[in-house]
KEVEXVEX-421683 format. One line per field, with one value per residue (C-alpha): residue number from 1; x, y, z; residue in one letter. Coordinates in steps of 0.5 Angstrom, whole numbers, always signed. Example, Ala and Ser with C-alpha at 12.3 -4.5 7.8 and 13.67 -1.06 7.14 Angstrom:
<rs>
i	c(1,2) .
x	c(+25,+27) .
y	c(-9,-2) .
z	c(+16,+14) .
aa	c(A,S) .
</rs>
This chain:
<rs>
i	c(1,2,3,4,5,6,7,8,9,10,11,12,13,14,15,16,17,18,19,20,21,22,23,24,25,26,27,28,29,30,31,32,33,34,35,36,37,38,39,40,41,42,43,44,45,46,47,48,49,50,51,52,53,54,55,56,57,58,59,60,61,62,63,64,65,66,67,68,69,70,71,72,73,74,75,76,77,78,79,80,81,82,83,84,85,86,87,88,89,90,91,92,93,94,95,96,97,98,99,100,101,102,103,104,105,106,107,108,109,110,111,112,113,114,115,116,117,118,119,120,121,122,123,124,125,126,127,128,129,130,131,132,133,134,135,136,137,138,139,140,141,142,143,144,145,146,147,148,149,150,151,152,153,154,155,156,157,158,159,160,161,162,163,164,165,166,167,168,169,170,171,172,173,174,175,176,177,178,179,180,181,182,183,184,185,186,187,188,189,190,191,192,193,194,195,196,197,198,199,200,201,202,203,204,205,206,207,208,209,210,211,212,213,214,215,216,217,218,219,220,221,222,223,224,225,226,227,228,229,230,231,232,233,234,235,236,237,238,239,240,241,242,243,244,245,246,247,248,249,250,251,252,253,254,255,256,257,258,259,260,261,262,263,264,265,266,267,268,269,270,271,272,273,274,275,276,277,278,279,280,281,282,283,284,285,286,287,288,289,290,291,292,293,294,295,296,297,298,299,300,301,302,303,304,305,306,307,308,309,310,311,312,313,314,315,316,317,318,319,320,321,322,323,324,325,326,327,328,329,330,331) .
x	c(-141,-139,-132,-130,-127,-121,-120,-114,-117,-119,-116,-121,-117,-114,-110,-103,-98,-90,-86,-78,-71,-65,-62,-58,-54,-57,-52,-48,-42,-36,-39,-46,-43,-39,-45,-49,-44,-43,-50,-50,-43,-45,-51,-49,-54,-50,-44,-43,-36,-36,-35,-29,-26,-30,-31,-23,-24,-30,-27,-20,-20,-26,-29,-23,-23,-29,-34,-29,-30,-38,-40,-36,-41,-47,-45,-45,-53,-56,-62,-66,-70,-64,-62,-65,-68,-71,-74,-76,-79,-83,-87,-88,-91,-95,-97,-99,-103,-107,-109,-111,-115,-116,-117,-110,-105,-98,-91,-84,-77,-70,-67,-61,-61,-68,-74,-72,-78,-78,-80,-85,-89,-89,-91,-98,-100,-101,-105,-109,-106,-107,-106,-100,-97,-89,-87,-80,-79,-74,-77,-72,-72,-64,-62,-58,-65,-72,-70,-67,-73,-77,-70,-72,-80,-79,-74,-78,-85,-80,-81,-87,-93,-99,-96,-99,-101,-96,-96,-90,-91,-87,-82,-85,-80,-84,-90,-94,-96,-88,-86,-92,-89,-82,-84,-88,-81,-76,-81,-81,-74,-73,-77,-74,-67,-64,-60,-63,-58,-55,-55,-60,-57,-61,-56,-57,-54,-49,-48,-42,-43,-43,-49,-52,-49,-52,-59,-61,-65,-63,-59,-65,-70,-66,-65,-73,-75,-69,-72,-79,-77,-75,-80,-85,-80,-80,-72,-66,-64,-57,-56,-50,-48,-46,-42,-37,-34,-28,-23,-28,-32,-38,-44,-43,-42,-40,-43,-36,-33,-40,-40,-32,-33,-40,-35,-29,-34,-37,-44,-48,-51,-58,-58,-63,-63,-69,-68,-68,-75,-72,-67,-61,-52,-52,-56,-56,-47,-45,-49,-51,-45,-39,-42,-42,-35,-32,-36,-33,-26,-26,-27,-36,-40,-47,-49,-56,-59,-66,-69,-72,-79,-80,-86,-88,-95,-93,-88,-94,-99,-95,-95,-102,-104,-98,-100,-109,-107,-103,-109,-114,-119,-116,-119) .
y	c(-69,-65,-65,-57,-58,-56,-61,-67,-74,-78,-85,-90,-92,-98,-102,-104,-109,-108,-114,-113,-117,-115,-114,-115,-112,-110,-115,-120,-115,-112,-105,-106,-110,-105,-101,-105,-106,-99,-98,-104,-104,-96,-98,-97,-101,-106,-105,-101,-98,-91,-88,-84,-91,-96,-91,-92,-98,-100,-95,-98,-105,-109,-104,-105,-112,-116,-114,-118,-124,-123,-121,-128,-132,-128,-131,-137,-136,-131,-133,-131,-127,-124,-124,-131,-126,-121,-126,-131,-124,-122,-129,-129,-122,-124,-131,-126,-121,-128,-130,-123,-121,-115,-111,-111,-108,-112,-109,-111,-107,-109,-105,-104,-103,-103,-103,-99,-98,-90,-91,-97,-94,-88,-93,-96,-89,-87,-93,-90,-94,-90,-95,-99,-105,-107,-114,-115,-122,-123,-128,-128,-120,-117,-110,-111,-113,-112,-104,-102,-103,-99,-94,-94,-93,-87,-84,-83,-81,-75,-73,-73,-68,-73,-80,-85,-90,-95,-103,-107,-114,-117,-123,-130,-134,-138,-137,-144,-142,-141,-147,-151,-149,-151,-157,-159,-156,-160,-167,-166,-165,-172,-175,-174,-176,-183,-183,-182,-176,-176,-169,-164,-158,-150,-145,-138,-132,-131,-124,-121,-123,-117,-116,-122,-117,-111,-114,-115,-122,-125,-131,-133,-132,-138,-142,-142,-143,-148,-152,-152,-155,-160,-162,-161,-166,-171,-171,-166,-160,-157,-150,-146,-139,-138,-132,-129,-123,-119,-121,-120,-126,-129,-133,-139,-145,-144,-147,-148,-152,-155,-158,-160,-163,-168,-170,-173,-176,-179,-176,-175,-168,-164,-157,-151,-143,-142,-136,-134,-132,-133,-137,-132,-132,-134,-140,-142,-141,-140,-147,-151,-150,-148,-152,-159,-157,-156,-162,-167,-164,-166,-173,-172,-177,-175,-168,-165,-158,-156,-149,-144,-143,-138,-138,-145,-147,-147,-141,-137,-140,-138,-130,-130,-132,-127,-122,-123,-123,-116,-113,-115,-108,-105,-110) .
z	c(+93,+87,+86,+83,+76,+78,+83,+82,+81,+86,+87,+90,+97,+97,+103,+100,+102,+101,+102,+103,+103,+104,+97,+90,+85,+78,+74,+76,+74,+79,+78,+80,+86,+88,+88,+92,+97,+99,+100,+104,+108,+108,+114,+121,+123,+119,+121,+127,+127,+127,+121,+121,+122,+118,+111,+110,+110,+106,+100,+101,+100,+101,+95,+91,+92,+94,+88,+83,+88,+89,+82,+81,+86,+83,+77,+79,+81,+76,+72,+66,+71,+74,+81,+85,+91,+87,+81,+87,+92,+86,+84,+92,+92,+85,+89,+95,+90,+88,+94,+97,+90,+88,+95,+97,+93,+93,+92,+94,+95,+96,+103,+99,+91,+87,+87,+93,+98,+97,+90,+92,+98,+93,+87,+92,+94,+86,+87,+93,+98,+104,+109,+108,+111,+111,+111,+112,+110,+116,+122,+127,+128,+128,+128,+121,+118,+121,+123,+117,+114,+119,+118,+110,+111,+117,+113,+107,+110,+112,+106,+104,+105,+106,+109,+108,+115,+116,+120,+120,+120,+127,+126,+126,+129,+133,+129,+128,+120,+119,+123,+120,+113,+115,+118,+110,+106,+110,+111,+102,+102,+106,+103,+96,+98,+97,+103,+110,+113,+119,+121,+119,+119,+120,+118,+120,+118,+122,+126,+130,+137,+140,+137,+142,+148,+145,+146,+140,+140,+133,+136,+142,+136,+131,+137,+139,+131,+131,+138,+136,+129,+132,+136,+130,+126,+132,+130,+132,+128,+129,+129,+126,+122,+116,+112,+117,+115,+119,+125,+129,+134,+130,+132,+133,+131,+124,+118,+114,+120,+123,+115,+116,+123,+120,+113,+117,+122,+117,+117,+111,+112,+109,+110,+110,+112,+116,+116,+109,+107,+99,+96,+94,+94,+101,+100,+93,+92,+100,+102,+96,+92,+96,+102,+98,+97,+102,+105,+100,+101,+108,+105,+107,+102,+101,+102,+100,+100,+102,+98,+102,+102,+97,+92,+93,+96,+104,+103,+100,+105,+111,+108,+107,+113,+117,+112,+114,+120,+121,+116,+121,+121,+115,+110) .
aa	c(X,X,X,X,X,X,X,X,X,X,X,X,X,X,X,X,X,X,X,X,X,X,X,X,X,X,X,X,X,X,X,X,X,X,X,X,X,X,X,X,X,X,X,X,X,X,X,X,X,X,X,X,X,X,X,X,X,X,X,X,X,X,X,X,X,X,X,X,X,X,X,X,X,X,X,X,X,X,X,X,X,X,X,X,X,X,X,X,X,X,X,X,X,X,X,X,X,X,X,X,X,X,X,X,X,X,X,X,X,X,X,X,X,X,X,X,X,X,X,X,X,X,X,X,X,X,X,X,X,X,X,X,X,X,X,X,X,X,X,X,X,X,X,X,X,X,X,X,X,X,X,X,X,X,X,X,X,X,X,X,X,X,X,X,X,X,X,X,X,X,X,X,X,X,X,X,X,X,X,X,X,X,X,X,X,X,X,X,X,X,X,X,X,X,X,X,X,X,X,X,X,X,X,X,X,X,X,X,X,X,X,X,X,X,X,X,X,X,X,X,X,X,X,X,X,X,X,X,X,X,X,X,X,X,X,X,X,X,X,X,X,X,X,X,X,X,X,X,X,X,X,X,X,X,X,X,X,X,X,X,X,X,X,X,X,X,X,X,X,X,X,X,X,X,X,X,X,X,X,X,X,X,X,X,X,X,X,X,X,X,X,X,X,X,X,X,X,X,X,X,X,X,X,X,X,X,X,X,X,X,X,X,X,X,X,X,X,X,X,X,X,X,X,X,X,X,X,X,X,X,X) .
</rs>
């Protein structure tokens, strides 16, 4: 068919993939941290005291105070490339753009800061993506991660006139591709240690506990990988839960006393975040840094750090595979 000559050009369809992470400051500075936080801390899905009550707060003194404290962590972390998470989350979607060739369009985003999904699903659709899958790279499905990101994408479609088709990759807790890339990471760790560690350690992101009554899934979801894991590893696999923040009651045990406990036994300890589809603050300063010191402060000896699955061959394998999986029909 002729188009008329006024018509507006008309973009081959295209099917696109946007992977999505949680998020990080521009620079490793008190200002653009204390952006990030607001938008982050600001999430009632995040934190769930009602406004009225939380925003004081939050603009008191945790905006205050905490930003020169974390913009002194992600300091310690920051490469040539920026933040580890989105410099790591952008060579995953190059990886994932190679090993799709050129029928899929692959973007990624930040839930909170930049590239924000709005402005990536927008960016896909220039490109004629009409039908576009949203893979929030969380395996163990919690409200604060996965449903924020179907938050984002629901509210942008608001917005738009023409929207595009939307899919939303499942969380893969249990999934055998994501196991059998765990099960390939922590075995090449072991093997290039000089020392056979006592404890194996998986450490999670913690989540107040109320969460867990509430009904979110999150703390059966870790427990399931962690179980299967273990079973493929031929070996036992301890769980734990990092980053409390607040007076209020977390998941538990936690890592920093799980760390504690292990050094003054006299255990050595290797440890790694399952739950962490890319290494970023939590994991490179929170366990790789703070966690060596504190384990060698409670008198630990020999301590080892296992990266996260991030761009390498397993990690990109298990995306791909997550990924064809959820296009079934669409490519």
């Amino acid at each position: 068919m002729t188009l008329p000559p006024d018509h507006p050009p008309v973009v081959a369809p295209r099917v696109g993939v946007l992977l999505v992470n949680l998020g990080t400051p521009d620079a490793p500075d008190p200002p653009s941290v204390r952006r990030y936080l607001k938008q982050f801390l600001s999430d009632r899905r995040v934190v769930e005291i009602p406004p009225i009550l939380w925003q004081p707060i939050l603009r008191g003194i945790i905006l205050t105070t905490r930003p020169k404290k974390s913009a002194h962590a992600y300091a310690q972390v920051w490469t040539e490339e920026g933040s580890p998470l989105a410099a790591i989350t952008r060579a995953q979607a190059a990886a994932l753009q190679s090993a799709l060739g050129a029928e899929v369009e692959v973007a990624y985003a930040m839930r909170y800061g930049e590239p924000a999904i709005g402005r990536a699903m927008d960016a896909l659709t220039a490109a004629g993506c009409r039908r576009i899958l949203l893979a929030p790279l969380y395996p163990q499905y919690c409200a604060a991660t996965t449903a924020t990101v179907v938050d984002a994408a629901a509210d942008h479609l608001k917005t738009l006139r023409w929207q595009p088709s939307l899919r939303f990759l499942p969380p893969y807790a249990d999934d055998p591709a994501y196991l059998g890339a765990l099960k390939t990471s922590v075995e090449a760790g072991l093997a290039a240690l000089d020392f056979v560690p006592d404890v194996l350690l998986a450490s999670f992101h913690g989540m107040p506990e109320r969460t867990l009554h509430l009904g979110d899934p999150y703390h059966c979801q870790c427990q399931k990988t962690v179980r299967l894991l273990s079973e493929a590893l031929g070996r036992p696999v301890e769980v734990a839960f990092q980053s409390r923040f607040g007076r209020a009651k977390w998941l538990e045990p936690a890592t920093d006393v799980q760390l504690e406990a292990f050094a003054k036994a006299g255990k050595s300890v290797a440890i790694f975040a399952p739950g962490f589809a890319a290494d970023c603050l939590e994991t490179l300063e929170e366990l790789a840094i703070r966690g060596r010191e504190q384990f060698e402060a409670a008198g630990g000896k020999q301590f080892a750090y296992f990266p996260c699955l991030n761009a390498d061959a397993p990690g990109t394998a298990m995306l791909e595979a997550l990924v064809r999986r959820e296009l079934a029909g669409w490519i």
